[in-house]
Structure formats: C-alpha cells, structure tokens
N, C-alpha and C positions, 0 to 999 in steps of 0.2 A: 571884747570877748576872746579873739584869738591872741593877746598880748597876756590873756588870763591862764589862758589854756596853756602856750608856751611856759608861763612862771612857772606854773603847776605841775607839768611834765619836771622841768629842768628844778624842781625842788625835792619831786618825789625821785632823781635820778641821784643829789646829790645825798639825799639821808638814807642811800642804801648803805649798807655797815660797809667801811673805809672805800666807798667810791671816789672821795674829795682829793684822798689822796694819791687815789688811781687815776685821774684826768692830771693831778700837780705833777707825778714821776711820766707821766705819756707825753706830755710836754717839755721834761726834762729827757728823754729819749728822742723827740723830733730833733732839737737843740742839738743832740749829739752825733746824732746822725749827720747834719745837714755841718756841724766841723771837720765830721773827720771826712766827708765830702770833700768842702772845699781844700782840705788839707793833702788830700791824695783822692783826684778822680780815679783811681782803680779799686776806693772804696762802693762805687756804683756798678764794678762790674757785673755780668750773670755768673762769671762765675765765682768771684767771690759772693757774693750776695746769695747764691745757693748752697757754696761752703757753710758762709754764716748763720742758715737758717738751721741747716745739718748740726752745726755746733750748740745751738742753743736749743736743741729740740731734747736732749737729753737731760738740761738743768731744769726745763718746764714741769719733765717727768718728776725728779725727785725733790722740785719744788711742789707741786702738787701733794705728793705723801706729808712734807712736812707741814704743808700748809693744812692739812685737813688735821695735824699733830695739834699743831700750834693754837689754831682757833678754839680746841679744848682746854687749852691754860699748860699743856704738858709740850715735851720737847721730844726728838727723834735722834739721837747719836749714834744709832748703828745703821743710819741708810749707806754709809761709805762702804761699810763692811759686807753688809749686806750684798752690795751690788759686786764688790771684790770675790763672795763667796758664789753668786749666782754665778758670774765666768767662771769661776775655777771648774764647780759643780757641771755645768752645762757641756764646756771643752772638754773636759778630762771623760765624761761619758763619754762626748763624738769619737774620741780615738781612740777609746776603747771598743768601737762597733756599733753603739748604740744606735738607733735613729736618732736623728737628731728633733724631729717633733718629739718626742717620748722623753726624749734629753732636756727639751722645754717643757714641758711638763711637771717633769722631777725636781725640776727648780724653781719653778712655781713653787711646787709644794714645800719644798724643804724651807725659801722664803719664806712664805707665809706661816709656815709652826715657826718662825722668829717671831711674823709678827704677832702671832699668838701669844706666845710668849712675854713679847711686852707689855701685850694688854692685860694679862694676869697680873703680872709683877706687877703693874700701877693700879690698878681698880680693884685686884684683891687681896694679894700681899699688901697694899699700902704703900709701896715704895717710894722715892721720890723717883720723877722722871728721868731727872738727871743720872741718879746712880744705875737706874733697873737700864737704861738704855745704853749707860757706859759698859757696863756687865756685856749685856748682848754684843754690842759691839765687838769687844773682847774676843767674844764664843765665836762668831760668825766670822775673824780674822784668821781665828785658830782652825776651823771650817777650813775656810779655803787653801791654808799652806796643807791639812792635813790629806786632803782627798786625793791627790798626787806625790805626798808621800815629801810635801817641801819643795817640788820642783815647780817652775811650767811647767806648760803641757807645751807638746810637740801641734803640730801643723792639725786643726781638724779633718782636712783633707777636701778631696773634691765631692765625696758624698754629702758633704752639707752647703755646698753650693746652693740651692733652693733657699735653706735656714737663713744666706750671707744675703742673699739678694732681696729675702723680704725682710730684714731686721737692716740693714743699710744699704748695698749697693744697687737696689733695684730703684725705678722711677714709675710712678706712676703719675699721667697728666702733667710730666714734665719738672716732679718736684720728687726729691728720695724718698722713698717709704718710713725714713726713720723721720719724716715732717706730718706723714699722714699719720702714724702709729700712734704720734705724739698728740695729736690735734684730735683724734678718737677715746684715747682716754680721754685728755681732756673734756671734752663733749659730754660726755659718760657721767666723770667725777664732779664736772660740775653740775649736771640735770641734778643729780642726788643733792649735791649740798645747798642748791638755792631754790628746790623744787619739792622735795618730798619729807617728810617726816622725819626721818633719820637725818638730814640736814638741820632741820630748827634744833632736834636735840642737839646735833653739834652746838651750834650756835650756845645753848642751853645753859648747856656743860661749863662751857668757854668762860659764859657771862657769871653766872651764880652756879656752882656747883651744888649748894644746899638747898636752893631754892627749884631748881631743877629735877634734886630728887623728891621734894615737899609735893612737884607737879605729877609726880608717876613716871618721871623719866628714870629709863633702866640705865645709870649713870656705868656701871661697868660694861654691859653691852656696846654703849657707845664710845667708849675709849678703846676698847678691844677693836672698835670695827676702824677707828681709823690709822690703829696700828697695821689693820691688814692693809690699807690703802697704802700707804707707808710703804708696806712690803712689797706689794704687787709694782709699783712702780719703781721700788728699785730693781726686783728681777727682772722687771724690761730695762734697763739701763743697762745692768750686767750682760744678757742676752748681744744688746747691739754692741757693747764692747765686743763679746765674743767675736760676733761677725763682724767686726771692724776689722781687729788683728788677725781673726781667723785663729786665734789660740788662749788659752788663759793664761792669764797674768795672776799672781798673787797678790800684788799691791795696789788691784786696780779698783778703781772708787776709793781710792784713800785723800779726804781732805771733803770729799763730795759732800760729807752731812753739813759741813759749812759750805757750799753753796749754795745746797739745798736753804738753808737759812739767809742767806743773803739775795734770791728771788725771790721770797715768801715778805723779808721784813722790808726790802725795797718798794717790792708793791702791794704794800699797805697791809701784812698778815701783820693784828698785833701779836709780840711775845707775849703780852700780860691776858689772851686768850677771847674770847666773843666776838673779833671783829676779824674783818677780812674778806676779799673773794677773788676766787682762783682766777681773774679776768687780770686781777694786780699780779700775778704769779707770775703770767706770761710778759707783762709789762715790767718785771722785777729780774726775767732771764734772759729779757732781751736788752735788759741794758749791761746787766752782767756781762753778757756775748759780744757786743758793741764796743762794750769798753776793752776789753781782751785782744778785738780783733783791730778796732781802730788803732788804740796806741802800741799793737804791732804792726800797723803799717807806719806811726809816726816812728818806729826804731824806739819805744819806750823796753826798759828789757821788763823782764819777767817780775821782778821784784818789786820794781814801781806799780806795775799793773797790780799788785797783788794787794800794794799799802794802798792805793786809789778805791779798789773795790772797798778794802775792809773798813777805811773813813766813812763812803758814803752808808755802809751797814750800820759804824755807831750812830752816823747823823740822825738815821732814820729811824732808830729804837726811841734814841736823846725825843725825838719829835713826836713821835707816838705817847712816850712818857708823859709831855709835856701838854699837850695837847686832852690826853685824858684827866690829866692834874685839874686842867681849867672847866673841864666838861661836871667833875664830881664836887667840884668850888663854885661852879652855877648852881648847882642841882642842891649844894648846903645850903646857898644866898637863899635861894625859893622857898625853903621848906621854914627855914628863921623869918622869911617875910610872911609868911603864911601863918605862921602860930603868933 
C-alpha cells in the first residue's frame, strides 16, 4: 500500500504541465554546481555564493513576466526596454528632487501603460506578438534616452539611500533584499498561476486559444493581464538596477528580453504556449547565473559564456519541439485505434 501511495504521489508530481523537465534541468544544475566546485573551491564561497544569488535574483524577475507571456502562446520583447526605461524614468525623477517612493511609483505606472499596451496590440488590434512587442520595445528605448534629454543621469544622491538599501544593498536575515523582493514576487505570481482561476485561463489560452474562448474564457482580458506581469517585473528589475549604480543608464536591460527567454525555455516554459511552471523559472535562472559565474571563474571570456548559454536555449526549444511532436503522434495512434 505505501509503494502505491509513493507511485501515485510521484506520478501525479510528474504530469504536472513540464515538471519532467524541471526535476531533468535541476539535475543538470546540481552537475554543474558540483564542476564548477571541484574546479575552483572559491566557487563555494559565502561570499561568492551571496554574489551569485544577488546575480540571478533579477533574471528570475523578468523570467517570470516572460514565462507568464510564453505559457499564453505569445512572446515579450520589450522587457529589455522596459527595464532600461524604468531606470531612466525612476533616476532622472530622484535628481530632479522627487521622492524617490513617489519616483517608484511613476514607474510602476508608466511600465505597466506598456504593459497595457501590449495587451491591446495582441488581443485587440490582432497583432502578432512578435511585431506589437518589437514596436513597444522600440517606444520604451526611445523612453528612456528621452526623459533626460539623451543623457544619464548624474548621481541620485544620498536622499535615496532608503530606495538603494531596500532594492539591493540592504540585508535582511543575512541575505540582500534583492533575493527576498525576488522570491516574494515569485510567491505571489506563482500562488495566481497554479492556484486560481486566472491561472487555468492562462494555461487555457496557451493550450487552445479557440477552445478556450468556446469555454467563456475572456481570451483578451487574460493576455492583457500577463503583459502586466511582464511589466511589473521588469520595473523591479529597472528599479534595483537604479539602486545598484545609484544612477540611470540608457542602455540598461538591453539584451535582458533574451534572458528572460532563456530562464523561462531552460526550465521547461514551452514557446509553443500551455505548458510550464514558474518553479522551472527559477531552475532556468539559476542555471543561467551558474554558468555566467562558473566559467568566470574557470577564465572562460565573455563570449564563450554567451555561445554556451544560447546552445543550451536551442537545445531546450529542439526538446520541447520534439517531445510534443511524439505527445500529439500518441494522441493520433489512439484515436485511429479507437475508430
């Protein structure tokens, strides 16, 4: 009875939508861990090891926005911009006097009318995702060189010290706040997507979009909402940039909507949309982080780290592809045996 009970657990653990291959990439993350270990014991250090939780607490963020994209069937290419336009916007207020809470705020807001904006362009203009997000993109670039007039911004100063210490330099229980800020959205966006109703619709969407609205699902409502998510996590992204350098950058989040996609497709988010969960996200940004940080300590340069990441991204689409190939060639075999 209890060798029933185990199966049964561990069958209903493995048919949750791409858990199979969240346990296969957690395994390929222990593996890599435990190389670039033996390759350089100051891979185990506290404080490398607190570095590197720091470094990958920001790709979890805007792997989440895309992952909550992606599981709808559509794609996100202006979270780079996005986050580029959130520092601009956020900094350029601090030094002009603003509060800087008031200053997060306004960046909230002004992110989120993008993410609005996407969700329109794709659930009611029609758009393809591709283009309506390369557009915003675009807009939200032009954003952030505009708001300063094309410059940086100069120093935000000491009055946003408060802002710097709870978006990155502060610690709480011994870990930076930009690990707790990260692991509370998370908490958040995942209760929604694998707990309440506007998650199944994601799911929904994702799997049959016709069939989904046949069910009463508000098919534009729910593309709109996960463009906000989308949004909101990249103005946290921008936000701790701010506080990192203490100033805005124009170019900053540029390249990030591809790594948002390569935490999402590593741990198990399909591109082709219904499957995925945000738990593979975190196991898709830490290997991203791992590898970045590892084969900078093996003296790999920048360049190779860059072509290693983007292999394991085709490998992982290639397997997704492939894998659903044989799932909808069972699912023909069945139905030809059955008639």
């Amino acid at each position: 009875m209890e060798d029933r009970k185990i199966s049964s657990k561990l069958m209903k653990l493995f048919s949750k939508r791409g858990m199979g291959q969240v346990i296969t990439v957690t395994a390929g993350l222990v593996v890599l861990i435990i190389v670039f270990g033996i390759l350089n014991p100051n891979f185990f250090s506290n404080r490398n090891v607190s570095n590197l939780l720091r470094q990958i607490a920001p790709i979890i963020l805007i792997g989440i926005g895309q992952s909550y994209v992606l599981i709808t069937g559509n794609i996100d290419l202006s979270i780079g911009s996005v986050v580029g336009m959130s520092c601009m916007i956020s900094a350029t207020l601090m030094t002009k006097g603003i509060n800087p809470w008031l200053a997060v705020l306004i960046t909230y807001i002004a992110s989120l009318a993008i993410g609005l904006l996407n969700g329109k362009l794709i659930s009611k203009a029609k758009l393809p995702a591709f283009i309506a997000t390369l557009g915003t993109m675009t807009i939200a670039r032009g954003i952030a060189q505009i708001v300063n007039n094309n410059y940086n911004t100069d120093s935000i100063g000491s009055a946003a010290e408060g802002f710097r210490n709870f978006f990155y330099y502060g610690k709480t229980f011994g870990l930076y706040n930009t690990i707790w800020i990260s692991l509370a959205i998370w908490l958040v966006f995942n209760f929604i997507l694998s707990r309440t109703r506007t998650g199944r619709h994601i799911y929904a969407v994702g799997s049959n979009i016709h069939a989904a609205h046949l069910s009463g699902v508000n098919v534009s409502s729910t593309v709109t909402k996960t463009y906000l998510v989308s949004a909101v996590c990249s103005a946290t992204v921008g936000l701790i940039i701010t506080a990192t350098s203490g100033m805005g950058t124009m170019d900053a989040g540029t390249t990030y909507e591809l790594y948002a996609v390569a935490a999402s497709v590593i741990g198990g988010v399909s591109t082709l949309g219904g499957q995925g969960i945000l738990l593979g996200t975190i196991v898709g940004a830490s290997i991203w982080g791992v590898l970045q940080n590892g084969l900078q300590f093996a003296g790999a340069p920048v360049a190779i780290r860059n072509i290693v990441i983007g292999i394991i991204v085709i490998i992982s689409v290639l397997l997704d592809i492939v894998v659903r190939a044989n799932k909808n060639n069972k699912a023909k075999t069945k139905v030809k045996v059955k008639a």
